[in-house]
C-alpha atoms as one frame of an Amber mdcrd trajectory, in Angstrom:
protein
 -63.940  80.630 173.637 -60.867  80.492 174.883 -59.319  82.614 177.717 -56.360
  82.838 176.389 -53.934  83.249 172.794 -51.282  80.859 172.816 -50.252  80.742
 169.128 -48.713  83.392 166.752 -51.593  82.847 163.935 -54.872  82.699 164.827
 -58.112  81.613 162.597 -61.336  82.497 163.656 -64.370  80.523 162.360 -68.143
  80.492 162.800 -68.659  77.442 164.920 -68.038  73.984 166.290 -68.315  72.246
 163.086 -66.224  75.104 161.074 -63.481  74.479 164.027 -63.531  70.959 163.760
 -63.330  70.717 159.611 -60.412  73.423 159.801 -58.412  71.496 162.499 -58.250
  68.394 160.466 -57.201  69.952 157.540 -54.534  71.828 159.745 -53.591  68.622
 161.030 -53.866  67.419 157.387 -51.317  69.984 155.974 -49.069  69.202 158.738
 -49.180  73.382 159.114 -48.329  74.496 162.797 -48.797  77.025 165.288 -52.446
  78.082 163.979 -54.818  78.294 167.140 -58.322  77.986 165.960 -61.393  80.002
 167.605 -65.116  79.911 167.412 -66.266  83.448 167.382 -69.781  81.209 167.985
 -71.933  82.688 165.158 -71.750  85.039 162.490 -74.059  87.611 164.178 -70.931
  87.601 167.031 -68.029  88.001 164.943 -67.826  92.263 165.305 -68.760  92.136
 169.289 -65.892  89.580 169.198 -63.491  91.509 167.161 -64.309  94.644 169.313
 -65.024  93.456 172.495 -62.859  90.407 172.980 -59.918  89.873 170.795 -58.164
  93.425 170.571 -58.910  94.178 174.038 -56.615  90.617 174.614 -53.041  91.279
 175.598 -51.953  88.271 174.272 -53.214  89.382 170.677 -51.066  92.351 170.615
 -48.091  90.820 171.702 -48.186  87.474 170.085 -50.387  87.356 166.840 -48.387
  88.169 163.426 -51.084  86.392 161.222 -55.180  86.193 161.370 -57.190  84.560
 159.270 -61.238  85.114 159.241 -63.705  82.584 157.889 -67.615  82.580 156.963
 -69.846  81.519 154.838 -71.441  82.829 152.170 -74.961  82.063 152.522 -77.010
  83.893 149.702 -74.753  86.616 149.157 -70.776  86.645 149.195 -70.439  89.692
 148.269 -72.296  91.305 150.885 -70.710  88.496 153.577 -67.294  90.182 152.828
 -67.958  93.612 153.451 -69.802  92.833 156.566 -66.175  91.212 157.643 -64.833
  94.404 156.244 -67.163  96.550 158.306 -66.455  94.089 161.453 -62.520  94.630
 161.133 -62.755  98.650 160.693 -65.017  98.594 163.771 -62.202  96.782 165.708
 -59.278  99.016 164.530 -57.693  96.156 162.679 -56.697  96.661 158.946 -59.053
  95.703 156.115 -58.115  93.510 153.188 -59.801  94.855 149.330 -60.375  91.562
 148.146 -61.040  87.771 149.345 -58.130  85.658 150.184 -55.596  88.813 149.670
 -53.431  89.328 152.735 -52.924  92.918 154.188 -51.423  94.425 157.075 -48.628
  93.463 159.381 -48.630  92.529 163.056 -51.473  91.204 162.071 -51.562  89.896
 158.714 -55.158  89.429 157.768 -56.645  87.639 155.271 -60.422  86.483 154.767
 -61.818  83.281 152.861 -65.275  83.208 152.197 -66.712  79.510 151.633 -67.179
  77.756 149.899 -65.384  79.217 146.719 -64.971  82.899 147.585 -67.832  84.568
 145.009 -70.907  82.397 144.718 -73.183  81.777 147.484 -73.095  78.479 149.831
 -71.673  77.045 152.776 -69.393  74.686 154.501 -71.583  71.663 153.625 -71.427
  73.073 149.534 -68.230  72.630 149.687 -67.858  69.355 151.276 -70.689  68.178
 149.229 -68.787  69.336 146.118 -65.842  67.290 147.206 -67.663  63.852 146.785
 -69.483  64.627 143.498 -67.693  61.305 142.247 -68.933  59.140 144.964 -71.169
  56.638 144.524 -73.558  57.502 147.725 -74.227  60.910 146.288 -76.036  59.704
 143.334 -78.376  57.754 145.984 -78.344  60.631 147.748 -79.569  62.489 145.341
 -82.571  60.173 144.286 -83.897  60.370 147.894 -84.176  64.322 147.493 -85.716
  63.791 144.140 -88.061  61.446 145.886 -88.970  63.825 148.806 -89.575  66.479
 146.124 -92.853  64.625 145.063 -94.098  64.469 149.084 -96.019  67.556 150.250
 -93.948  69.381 152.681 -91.033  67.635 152.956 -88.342  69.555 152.104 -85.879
  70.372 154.610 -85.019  74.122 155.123 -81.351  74.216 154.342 -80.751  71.590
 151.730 -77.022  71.597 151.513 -77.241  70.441 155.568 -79.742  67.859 155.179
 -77.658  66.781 151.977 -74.613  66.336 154.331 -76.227  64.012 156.435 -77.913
  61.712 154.552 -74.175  61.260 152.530 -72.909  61.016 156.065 -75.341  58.371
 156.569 -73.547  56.186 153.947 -70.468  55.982 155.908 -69.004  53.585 158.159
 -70.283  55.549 161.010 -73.406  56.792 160.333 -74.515  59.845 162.524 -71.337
  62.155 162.455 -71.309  65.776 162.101 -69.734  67.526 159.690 -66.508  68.417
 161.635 -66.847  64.804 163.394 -66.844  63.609 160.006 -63.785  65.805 158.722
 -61.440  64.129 162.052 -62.832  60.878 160.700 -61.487  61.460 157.315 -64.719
  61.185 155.498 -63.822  64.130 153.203 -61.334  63.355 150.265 -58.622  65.989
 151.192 -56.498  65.406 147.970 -60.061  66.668 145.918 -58.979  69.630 144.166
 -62.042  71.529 145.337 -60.081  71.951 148.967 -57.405  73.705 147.438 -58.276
  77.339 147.455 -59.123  76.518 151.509 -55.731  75.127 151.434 -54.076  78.551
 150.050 -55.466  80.105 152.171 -53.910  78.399 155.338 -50.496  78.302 153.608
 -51.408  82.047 153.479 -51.841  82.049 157.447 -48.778  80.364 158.586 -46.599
  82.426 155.483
C-alpha cells in the first residue's frame, strides 16, 4: 500500500493480480494519471476506506475521481451494497447503481466483475475473452476428464481454468496479472469493453 497519493484519480482493486490486469489495460488505453491501489482483500476494503484513505491528506487535496473494483463471487448484488455500505462508513458519497458516477471531489464510480450483475470473477472474465481460442477447447476436455476422477476437482474452477489456459502459452506459469503485462489477453475482445467504460469513466 502505498504511503502516499500522487495522482488525481485513483482505482482501488482487490489485489496483486487485480492491480496488475488493470495497469495493463491502463497502459493499454493509453489513459493517464490513474494511480492504482491494492486495498489487499475484499474483507479490507471498509477498514481501508475508513481508516486509511480519507484520513490521507493527499486524498482530499488531490483526488477528483475514484474508481472501486471487486468481484462478484456468488452474489453481485449483495457485493455492491457491501461497497455501498463501505463508502457510507467512510463519509464518501454512494453511487445507486453499478458503473454510474456520483459525487464530485471525488467522483465515484464502482464496477463489479466480471459483467456487473451475474456472479464471477476476474478469471470469468478473462476466461470469457478467449472463448474462440483453440487451447480452451483442450482446456476444457481436461476438466471434463478430471470430472470422472474421484476428488479431483479444484475448489475455484474459474482459477484453476486460468492456469491450465495459461499453461498453453509461450510462457507457461504466469499469473493472471503477469499474464495481462504479457499480453496474453485479447484486449480488442469486446467482452473488455464495459471494464474499458468504466476507466474512460475514471479519467472523464
Amino acid at each position: 500500500m502505498p504511503t502516499e497519493i500522487t495522482q488525481s484519480r485513483l482505482l482501488l482493486v482487490e489485489g496483486k493480480d487485480d492491480l496488475l490486469f488493470f495497469d495493463a489495460l491502463i497502459k493499454q488505453q493509453n489513459l493517464q494519471n490513474i494511480q492504482i491501489i491494492s486495498y489487499e482483500g475484499k474483507p479490507n476494503l471498509r477498514r481501508f476506506l475508513k481508516s486509511v484513505l480519507v484520513k490521507s491528506p493527499e486524498f482530499h487535496n488531490r483526488v477528483n475521481s475514484l474508481g472501486i473494483v471487486r468481484d462478484a463471487d456468488t452474489n453481485a448484488s449483495s457485493t455492491f451494497q457491501s461497497i455501498c455500505d463501505a463508502l457510507q462508513s467512510a463519509g464518501l458519497s454512494v453511487p445507486h447503481r453499478v458503473l454510474e458516477p456520483t459525487g464530485r471531489h471525488p467522483q465515484i464510480t464502482i464496477m463489479i466483475i466480471p459483467h456487473g450483475s451475474t456472479h464471477g470473477m476476474l478469471e470469468d472474465l478473462c476466461l470469457d475473452a478467449v472463448k474462440a481460442d483453440p487451447a480452451t477447447n483442450c482446456m476444457e476436455q481436461y476438466f471434463q476428464c478430471l470430472q470422472q476422477l474421484p476428488s479431483s476437482i479444484p475448489n475455484n474452477i474459474s482459477k484453476a481454468k486460468v492456469q491450465v489456459f495459461l499453461a498453453s502459452r509461450h510462457e507457461p506459469g504466469k499469473r493472471l496479472g503477469e499474464a495481462a503485462q504479457a499480453g496474453y489477453w485479447p484486449w480488442n475482445n469486446g467482452v473488455f469493453e464495459t471494464t474499458k467504460s468504466f476507466l474512460q469513466q475514471i479519467v472523464s
